[in-house]
C-alpha positions in Angstrom: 0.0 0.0 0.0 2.2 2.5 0.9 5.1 1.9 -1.9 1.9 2.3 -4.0 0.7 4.9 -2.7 4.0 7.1 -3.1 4.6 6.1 -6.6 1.0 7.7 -7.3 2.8 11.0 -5.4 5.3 10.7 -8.1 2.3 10.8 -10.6 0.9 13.8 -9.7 -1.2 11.9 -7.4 0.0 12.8 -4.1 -3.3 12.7 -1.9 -4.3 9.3 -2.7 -5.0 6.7 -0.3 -5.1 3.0 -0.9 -6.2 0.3 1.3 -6.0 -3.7 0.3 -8.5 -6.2 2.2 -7.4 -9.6 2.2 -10.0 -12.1 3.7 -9.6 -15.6 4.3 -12.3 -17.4 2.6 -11.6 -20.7 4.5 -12.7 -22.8 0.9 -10.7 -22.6 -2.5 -13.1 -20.7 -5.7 -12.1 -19.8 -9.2 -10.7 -16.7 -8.0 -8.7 -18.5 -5.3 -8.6 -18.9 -1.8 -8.6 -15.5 -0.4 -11.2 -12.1 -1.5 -9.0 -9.7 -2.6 -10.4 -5.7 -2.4 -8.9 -2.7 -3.5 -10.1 0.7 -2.1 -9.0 3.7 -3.3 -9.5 7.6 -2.9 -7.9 10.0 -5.0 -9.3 12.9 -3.2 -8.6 14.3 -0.3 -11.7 13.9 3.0 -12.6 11.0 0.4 -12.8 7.8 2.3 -11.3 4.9 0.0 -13.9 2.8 -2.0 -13.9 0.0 -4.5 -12.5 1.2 -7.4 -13.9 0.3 -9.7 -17.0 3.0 -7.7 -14.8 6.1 -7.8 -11.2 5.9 -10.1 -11.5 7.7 -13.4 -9.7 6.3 -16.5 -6.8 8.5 -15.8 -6.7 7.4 -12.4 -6.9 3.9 -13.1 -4.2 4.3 -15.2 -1.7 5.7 -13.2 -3.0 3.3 -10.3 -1.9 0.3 -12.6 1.1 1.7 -13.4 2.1 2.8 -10.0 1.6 -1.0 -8.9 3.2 -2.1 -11.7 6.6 -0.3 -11.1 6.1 -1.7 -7.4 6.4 -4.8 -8.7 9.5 -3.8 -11.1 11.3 -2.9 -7.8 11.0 -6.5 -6.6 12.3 -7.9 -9.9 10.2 -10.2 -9.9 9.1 -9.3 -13.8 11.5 -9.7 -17.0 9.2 -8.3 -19.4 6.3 -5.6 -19.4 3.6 -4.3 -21.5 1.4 -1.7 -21.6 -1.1 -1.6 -24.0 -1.9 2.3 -23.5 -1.7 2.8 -20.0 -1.7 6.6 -20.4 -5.5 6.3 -21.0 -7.1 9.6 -19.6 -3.7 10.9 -19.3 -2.0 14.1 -21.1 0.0 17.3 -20.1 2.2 17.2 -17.3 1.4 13.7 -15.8 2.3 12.1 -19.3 5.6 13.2 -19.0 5.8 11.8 -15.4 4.2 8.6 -16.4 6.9 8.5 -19.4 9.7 9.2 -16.7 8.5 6.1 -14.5 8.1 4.1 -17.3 11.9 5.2 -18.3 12.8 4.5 -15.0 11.5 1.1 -15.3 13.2 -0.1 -18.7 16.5 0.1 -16.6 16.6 -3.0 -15.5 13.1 -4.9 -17.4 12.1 -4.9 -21.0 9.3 -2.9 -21.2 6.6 -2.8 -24.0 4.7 0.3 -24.8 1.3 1.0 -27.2 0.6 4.7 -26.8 -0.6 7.3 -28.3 1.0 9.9 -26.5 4.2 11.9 -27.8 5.6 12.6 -24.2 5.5 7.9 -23.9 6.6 7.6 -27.4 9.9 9.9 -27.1 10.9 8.2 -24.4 11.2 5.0 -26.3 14.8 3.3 -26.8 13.4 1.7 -29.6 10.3 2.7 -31.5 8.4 0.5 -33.7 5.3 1.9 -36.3 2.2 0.1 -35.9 -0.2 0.0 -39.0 -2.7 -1.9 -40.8 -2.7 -2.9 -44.3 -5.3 -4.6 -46.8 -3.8 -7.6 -48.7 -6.1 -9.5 -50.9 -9.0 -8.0 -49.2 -7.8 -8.9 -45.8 -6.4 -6.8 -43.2 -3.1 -6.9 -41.7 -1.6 -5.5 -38.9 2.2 -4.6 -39.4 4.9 -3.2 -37.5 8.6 -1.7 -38.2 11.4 -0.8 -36.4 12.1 3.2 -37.4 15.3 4.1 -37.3 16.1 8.1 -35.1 15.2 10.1 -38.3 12.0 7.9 -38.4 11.4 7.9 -34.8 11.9 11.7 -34.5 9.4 12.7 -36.9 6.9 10.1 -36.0 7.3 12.2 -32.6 6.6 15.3 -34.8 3.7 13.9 -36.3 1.9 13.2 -33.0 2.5 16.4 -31.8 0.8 18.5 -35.1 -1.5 16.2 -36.0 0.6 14.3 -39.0 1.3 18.0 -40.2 5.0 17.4 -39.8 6.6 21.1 -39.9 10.3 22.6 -38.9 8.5 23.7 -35.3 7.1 20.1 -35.0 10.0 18.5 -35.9 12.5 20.7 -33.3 9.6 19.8 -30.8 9.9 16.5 -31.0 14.1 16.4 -30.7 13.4 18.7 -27.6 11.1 16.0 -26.1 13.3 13.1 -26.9 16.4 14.4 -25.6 14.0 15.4 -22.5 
């Protein structure tokens, strides 16, 4: 809870509170043999409810990641992925997100789908995601870009694929960042 709870600080989160209820069940179930509950408050002079009753999507996101890079610090993970996490997120708190996530590649492999430049330029590697028809069938497809590629994809997601000399010096600002 409390490792939780101060990565969420470190997302712009700093008044949450986070309490986990284990209860013995005394009988094994599908879901196992103890009830699990999560109650959260993002707010402050909020009591902590179920989640799922008061987190936005922005705040479920950085919950998840904030348990996540718990986790990371235990090593007990090789490999992550995040299949936009930075839902409900923008501004400011997607560059912190971006940082943790950054912080986190140092020592697992970590697998990013975003849609956010601030996630993106933080990427050691980037890799295009896109679908294409082949005989009448779609495809989904990926590359690898190479830094030219990778700096004006960045570009692209910040000006809405109008890739200009501003976007471009934008994008070289956020990846050095």
């Amino acid at each position: 809870e409390n490792a939780t709870v101060e990565a969420l600080g470190r997302l712009g989160m700093g008044q949450s509170r986070l309490e986990i209820l284990l209860e013995k069940t005394g009988r094994f179930s599908l879901s196992g043999y103890d009830k699990v509950q999560f109650l959260f408050s993002a707010n402050v002079g909020t009591a902590p409810k179920e989640i799922s009753k008061v987190a936005s999507g922005g705040e479920l996101s950085r919950l998840m990641l904030a348990i996540k890079s718990v986790i990371h610090q235990g090593n007990l993970l090789g490999t992550i992925i995040f299949d936009e996490i930075d839902t409900g997120v923008s501004g400011q708190i997607a560059g912190k997100v971006a940082a943790m996530m950054k912080e986190m590649g140092t020592c697992m492999q970590v697998i990013a789908i975003t849609h956010l430049p601030q996630i993106a330029a933080a990427a050691r590697t980037h890799f295009f995601v896109y679908k294409s028809v082949e005989n009448g069938v779609s495809e989904s497809r990926m590359r690898r870009l190479d830094e030219q590629e990778h700096v004006r994809c960045i570009a692209g997601m910040l000006s809405n694929d109008k890739v200009t000399d501003a976007a471009m010096k934008a994008a070289r600002e956020l990846i050095k960042g």
